[in-house]
PASEBA-1860 file (N, C-alpha, C; in nm, 3 decimals):
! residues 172
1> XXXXXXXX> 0.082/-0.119/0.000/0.000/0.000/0.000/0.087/0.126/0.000 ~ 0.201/0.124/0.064/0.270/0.250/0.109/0.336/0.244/-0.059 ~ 0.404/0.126/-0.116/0.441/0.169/-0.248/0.369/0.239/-0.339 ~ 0.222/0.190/-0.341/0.130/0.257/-0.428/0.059/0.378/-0.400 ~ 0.075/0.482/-0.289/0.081/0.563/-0.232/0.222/0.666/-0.254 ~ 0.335/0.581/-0.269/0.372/0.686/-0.298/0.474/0.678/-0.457 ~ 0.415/0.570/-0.565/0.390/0.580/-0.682/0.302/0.666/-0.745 ~ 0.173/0.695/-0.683/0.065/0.799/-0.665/0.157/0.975/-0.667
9> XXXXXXXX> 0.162/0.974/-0.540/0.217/1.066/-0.489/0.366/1.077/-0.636 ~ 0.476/1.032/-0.669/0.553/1.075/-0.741/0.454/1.079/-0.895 ~ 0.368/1.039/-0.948/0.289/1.079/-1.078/0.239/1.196/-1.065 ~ 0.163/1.255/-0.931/0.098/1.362/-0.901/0.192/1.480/-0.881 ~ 0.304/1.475/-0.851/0.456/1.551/-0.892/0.495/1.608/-0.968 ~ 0.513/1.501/-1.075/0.523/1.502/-1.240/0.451/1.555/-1.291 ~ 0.309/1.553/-1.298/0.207/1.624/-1.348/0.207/1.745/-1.304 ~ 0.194/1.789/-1.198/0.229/1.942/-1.172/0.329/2.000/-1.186
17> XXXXXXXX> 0.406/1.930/-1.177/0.566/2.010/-1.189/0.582/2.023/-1.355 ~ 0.512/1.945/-1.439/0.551/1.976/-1.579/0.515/2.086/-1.659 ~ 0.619/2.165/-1.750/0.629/2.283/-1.792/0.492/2.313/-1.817 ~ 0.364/2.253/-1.903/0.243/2.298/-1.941/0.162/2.266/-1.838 ~ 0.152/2.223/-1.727/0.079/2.265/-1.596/0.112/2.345/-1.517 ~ 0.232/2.373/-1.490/0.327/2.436/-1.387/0.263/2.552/-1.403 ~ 0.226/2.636/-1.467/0.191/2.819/-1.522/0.046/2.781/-1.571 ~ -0.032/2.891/-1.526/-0.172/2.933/-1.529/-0.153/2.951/-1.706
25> XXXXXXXX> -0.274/2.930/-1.757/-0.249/3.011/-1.900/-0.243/3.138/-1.913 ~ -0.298/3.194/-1.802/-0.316/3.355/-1.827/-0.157/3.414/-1.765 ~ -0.071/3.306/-1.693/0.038/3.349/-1.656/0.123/3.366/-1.768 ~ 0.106/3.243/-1.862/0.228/3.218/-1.983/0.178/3.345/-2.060 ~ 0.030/3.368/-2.111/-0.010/3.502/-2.169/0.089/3.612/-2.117 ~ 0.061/3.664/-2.031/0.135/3.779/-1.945/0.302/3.797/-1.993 ~ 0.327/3.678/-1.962/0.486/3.657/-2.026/0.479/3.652/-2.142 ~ 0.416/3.581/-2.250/0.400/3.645/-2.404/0.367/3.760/-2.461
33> XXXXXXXX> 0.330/3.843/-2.371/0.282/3.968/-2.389/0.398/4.071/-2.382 ~ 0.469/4.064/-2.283/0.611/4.134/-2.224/0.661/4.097/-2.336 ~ 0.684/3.992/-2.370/0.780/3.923/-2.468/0.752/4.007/-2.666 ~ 0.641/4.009/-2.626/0.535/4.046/-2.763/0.596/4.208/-2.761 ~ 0.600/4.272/-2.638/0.585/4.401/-2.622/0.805/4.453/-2.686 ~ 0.839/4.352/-2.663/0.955/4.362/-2.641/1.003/4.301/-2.808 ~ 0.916/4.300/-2.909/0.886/4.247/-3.038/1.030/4.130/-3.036 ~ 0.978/4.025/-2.903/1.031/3.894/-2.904/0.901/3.781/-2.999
41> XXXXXXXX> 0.871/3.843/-3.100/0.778/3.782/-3.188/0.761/3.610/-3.163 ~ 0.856/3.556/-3.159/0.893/3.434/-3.205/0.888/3.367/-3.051 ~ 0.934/3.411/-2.939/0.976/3.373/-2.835/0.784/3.388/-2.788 ~ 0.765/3.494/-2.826/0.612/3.554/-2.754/0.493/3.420/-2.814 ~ 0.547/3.400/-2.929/0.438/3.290/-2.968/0.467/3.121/-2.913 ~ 0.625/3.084/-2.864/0.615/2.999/-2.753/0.550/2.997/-2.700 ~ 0.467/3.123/-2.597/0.424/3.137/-2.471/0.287/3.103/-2.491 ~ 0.236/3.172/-2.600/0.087/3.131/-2.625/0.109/2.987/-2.671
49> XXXXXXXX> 0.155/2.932/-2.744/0.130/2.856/-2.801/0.118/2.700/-2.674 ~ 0.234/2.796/-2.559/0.190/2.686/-2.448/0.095/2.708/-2.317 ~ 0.024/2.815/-2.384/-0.072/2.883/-2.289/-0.220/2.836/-2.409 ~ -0.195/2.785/-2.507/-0.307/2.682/-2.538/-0.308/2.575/-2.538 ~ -0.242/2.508/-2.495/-0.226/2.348/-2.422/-0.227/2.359/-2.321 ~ -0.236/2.459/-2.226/-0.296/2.469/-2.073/-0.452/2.483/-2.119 ~ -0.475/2.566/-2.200/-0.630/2.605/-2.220/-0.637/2.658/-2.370 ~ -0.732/2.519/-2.431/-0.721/2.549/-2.556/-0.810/2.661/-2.613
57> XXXXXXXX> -0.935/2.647/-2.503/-1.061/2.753/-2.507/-1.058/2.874/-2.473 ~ -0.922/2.925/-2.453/-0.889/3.059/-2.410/-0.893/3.164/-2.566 ~ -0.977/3.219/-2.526/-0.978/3.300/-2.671/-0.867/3.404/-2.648 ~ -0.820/3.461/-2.524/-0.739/3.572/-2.548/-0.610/3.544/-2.615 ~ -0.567/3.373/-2.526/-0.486/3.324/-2.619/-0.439/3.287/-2.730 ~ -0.540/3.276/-2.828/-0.592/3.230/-2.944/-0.531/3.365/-2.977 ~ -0.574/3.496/-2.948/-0.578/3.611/-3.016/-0.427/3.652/-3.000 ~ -0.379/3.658/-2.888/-0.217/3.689/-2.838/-0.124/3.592/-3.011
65> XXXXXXXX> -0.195/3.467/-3.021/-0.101/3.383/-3.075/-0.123/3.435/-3.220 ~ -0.234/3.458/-3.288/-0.290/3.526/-3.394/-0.203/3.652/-3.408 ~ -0.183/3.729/-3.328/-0.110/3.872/-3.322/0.048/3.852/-3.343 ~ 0.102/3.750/-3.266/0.241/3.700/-3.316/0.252/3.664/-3.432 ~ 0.157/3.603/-3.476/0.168/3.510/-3.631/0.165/3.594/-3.697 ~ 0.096/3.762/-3.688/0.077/3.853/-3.773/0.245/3.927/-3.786 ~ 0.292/3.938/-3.689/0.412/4.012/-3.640/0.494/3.955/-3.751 ~ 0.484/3.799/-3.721/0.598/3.709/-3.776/0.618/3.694/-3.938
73> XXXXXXXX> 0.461/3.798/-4.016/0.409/3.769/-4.110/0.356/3.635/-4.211 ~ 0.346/3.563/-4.078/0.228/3.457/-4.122/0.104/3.446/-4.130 ~ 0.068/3.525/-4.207/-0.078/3.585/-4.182/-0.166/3.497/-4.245 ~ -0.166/3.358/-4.337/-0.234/3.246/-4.277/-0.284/3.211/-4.189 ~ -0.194/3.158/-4.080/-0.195/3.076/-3.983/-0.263/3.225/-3.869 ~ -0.189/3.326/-3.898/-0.240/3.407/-3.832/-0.424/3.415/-3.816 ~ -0.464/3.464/-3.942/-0.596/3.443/-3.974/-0.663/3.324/-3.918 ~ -0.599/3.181/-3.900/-0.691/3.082/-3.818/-0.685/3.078/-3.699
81> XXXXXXXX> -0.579/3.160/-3.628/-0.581/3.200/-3.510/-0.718/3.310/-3.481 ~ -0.712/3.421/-3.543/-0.832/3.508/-3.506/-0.978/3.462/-3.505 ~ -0.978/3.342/-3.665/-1.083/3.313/-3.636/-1.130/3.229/-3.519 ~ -1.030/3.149/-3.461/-1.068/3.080/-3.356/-1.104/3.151/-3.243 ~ -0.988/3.265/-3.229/-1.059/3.371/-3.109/-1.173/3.419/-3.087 ~ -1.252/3.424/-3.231/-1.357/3.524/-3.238/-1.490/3.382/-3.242 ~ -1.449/3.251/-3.267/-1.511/3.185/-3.255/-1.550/3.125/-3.142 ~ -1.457/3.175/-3.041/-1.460/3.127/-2.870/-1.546/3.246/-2.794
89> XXXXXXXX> -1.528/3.361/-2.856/-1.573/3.526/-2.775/-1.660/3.559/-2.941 ~ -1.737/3.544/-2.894/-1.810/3.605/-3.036/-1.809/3.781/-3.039 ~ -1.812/3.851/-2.932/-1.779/3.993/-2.944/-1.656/4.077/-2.899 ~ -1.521/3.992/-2.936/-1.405/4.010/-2.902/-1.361/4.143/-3.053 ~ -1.408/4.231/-3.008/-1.358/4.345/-3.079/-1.238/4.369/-3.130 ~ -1.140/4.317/-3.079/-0.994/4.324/-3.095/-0.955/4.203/-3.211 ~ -1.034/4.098/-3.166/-1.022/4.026/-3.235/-1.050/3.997/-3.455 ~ -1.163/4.074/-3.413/-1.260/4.112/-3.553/-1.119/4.220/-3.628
97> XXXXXXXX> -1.090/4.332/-3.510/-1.030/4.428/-3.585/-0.869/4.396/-3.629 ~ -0.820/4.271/-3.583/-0.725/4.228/-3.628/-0.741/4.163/-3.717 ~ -0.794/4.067/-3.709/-0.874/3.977/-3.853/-0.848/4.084/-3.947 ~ -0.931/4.205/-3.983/-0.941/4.271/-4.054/-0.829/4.302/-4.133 ~ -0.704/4.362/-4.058/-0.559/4.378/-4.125/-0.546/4.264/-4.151 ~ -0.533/4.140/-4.124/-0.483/4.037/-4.189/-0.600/3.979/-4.296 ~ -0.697/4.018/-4.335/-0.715/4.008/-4.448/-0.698/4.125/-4.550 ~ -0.706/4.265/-4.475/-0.627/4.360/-4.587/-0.485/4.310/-4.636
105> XXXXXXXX> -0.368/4.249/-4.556/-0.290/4.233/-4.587/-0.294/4.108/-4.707 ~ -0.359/4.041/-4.707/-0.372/3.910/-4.762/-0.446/3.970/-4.911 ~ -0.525/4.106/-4.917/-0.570/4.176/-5.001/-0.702/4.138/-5.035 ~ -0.756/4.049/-4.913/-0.888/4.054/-4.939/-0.978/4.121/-4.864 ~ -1.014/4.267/-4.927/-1.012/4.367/-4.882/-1.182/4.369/-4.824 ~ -1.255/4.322/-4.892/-1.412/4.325/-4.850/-1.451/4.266/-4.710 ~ -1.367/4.135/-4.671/-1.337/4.106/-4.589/-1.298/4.133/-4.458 ~ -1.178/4.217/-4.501/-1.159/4.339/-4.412/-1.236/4.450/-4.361
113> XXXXXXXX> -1.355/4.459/-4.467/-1.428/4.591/-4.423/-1.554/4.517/-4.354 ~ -1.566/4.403/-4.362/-1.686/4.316/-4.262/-1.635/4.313/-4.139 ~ -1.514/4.270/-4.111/-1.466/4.249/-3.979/-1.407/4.391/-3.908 ~ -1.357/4.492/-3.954/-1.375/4.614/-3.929/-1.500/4.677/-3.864 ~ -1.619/4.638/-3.950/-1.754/4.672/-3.917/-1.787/4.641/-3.815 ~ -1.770/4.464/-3.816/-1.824/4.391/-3.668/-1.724/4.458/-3.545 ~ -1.634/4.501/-3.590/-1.534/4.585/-3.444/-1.635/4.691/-3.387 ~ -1.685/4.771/-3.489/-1.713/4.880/-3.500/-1.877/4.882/-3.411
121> XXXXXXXX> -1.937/4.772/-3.475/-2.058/4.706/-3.402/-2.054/4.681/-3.224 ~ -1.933/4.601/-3.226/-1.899/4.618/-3.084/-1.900/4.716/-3.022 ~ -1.773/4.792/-3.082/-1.720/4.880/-2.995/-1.728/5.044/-3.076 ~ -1.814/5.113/-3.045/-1.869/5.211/-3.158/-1.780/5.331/-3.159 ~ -1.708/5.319/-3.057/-1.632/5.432/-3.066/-1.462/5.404/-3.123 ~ -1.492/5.286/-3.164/-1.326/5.251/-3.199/-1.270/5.329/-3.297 ~ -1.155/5.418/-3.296/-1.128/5.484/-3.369/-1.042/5.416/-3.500 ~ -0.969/5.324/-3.448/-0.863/5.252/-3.513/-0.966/5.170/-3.603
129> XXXXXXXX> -1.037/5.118/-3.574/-1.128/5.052/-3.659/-1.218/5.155/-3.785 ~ -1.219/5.243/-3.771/-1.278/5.311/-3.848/-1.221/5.363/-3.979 ~ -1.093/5.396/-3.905/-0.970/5.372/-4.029/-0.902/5.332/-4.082 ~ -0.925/5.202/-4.014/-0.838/5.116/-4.082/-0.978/5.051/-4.224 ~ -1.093/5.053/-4.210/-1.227/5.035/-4.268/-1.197/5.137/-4.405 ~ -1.174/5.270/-4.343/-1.162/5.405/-4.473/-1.086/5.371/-4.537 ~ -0.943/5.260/-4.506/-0.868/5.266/-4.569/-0.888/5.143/-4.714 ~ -0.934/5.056/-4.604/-0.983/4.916/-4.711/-1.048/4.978/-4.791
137> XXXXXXXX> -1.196/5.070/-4.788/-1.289/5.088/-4.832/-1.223/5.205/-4.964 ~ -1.101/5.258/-4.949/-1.020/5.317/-5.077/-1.001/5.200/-5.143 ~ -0.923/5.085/-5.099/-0.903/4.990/-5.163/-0.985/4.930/-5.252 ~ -1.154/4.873/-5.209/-1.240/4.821/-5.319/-1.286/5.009/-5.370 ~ -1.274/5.070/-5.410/-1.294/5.228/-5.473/-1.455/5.275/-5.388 ~ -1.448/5.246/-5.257/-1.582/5.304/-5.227/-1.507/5.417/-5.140 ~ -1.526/5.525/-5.240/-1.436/5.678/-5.172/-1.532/5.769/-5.057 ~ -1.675/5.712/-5.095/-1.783/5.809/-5.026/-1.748/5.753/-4.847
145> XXXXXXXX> -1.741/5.603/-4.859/-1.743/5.522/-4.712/-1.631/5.536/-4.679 ~ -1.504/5.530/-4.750/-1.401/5.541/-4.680/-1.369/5.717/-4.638 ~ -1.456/5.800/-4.711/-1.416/5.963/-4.681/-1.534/5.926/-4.503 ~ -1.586/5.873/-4.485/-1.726/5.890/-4.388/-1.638/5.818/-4.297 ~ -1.539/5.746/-4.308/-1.524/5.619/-4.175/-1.369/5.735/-4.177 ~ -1.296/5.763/-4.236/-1.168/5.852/-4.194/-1.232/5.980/-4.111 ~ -1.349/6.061/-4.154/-1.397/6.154/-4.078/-1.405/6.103/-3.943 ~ -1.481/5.994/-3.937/-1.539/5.954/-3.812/-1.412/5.913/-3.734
153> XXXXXXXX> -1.274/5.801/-3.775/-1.175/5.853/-3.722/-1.140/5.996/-3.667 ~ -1.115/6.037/-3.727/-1.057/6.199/-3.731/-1.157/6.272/-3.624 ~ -1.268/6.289/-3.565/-1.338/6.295/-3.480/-1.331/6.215/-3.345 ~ -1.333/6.118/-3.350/-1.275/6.004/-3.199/-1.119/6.032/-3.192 ~ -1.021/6.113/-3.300/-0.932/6.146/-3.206/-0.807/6.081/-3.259 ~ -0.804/6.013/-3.376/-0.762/5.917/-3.483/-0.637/6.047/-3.533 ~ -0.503/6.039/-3.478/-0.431/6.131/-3.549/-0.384/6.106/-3.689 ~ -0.350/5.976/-3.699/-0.367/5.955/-3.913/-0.435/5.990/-3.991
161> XXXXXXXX> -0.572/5.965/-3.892/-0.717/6.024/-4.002/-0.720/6.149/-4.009 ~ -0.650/6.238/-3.932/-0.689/6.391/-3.898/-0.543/6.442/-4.039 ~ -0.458/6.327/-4.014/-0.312/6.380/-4.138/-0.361/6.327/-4.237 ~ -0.446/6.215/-4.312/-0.493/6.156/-4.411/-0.599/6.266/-4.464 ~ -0.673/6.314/-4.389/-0.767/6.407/-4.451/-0.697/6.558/-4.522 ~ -0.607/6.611/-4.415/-0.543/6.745/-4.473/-0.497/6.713/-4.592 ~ -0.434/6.589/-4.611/-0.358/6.547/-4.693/-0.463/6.572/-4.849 ~ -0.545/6.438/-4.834/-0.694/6.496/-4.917/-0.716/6.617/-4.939
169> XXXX> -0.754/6.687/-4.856/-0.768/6.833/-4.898/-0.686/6.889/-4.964 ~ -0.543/6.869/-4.914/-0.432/6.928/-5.011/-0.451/6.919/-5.197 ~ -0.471/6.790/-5.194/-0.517/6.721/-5.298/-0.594/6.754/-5.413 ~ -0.742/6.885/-5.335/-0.799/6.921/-5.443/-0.781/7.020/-5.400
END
């Protein structure tokens, strides 16, 4: 009995003491984030990547790891990262509005201006979302929506949109 007690006891050791239990997921996040902040791109997506094998259902993680992949310019893999985020948090604003650049980048620009929108739906005052929308929305030639979503930047406080517009004006 005492062997199998403390065969028990050394498995129950092991299991906690091992690197992907040992740290909370939201701990390894935190440290991918520093890491992220510190454009340790590569090192930062370790952290998520083992802060979703602590918790695969963590959408922030999903999104942290999505944001590296973008950094790293894998904006594939990036993109199935966001969608998973946004598929775990259905009103993860951050999430939608990253999506968005990584399908502008990918140049599928309509795309971009849906998930822009749904940011925008969320979170109504997002400024960054609004212009980054004006900007796609130059891209497929809709000049009326993208002049309406840079204003509306440029109003919440958007200092690109406020230099993008003079700029325009200069223009004519």
């Amino acid at each position: 009995m005492r062997a199998l007690v403390a065969s028990m006891s050394f498995l129950l050791f092991l299991f906690v003491s091992s690197p992907v239990f040992a740290q909370s997921a939201d701990t390894l996040i935190e440290q991918g984030r520093e890491l992220y902040d510190q454009e340790e791109y590569s090192q930062a997506l370790e952290n998520f990547n083992r802060a979703i094998k602590t918790d695969p259902r963590n959408a922030k993680a999903n999104y942290h790891r999505a944001k590296a992949l973008y950094k790293l310019e894998k904006y594939p893999e990036a993109l199935e990262g966001f969608n998973r985020a946004v598929s775990l948090k259905n009103d993860y604003h951050k999430a939608y509005y990253r999506r968005g650049k990584t399908y502008y980048k990918l140049g599928s620009y309509t795309e971009a201006v849906a998930d822009y929108t749904r940011a925008i739906e969320i979170k109504e005052d997002y400024a960054k979302a609004f212009y980054r929308r004006g900007i796609a929305r130059l891209a497929i030639e809709d000049t009326s929506g993208a002049l309406k979503d840079i204003q509306a930047a440029a109003q919440l406080g958007k200092t690109k949109a406020v230099e993008l517009l003079e700029e325009m004006e200069g223009q004519n």
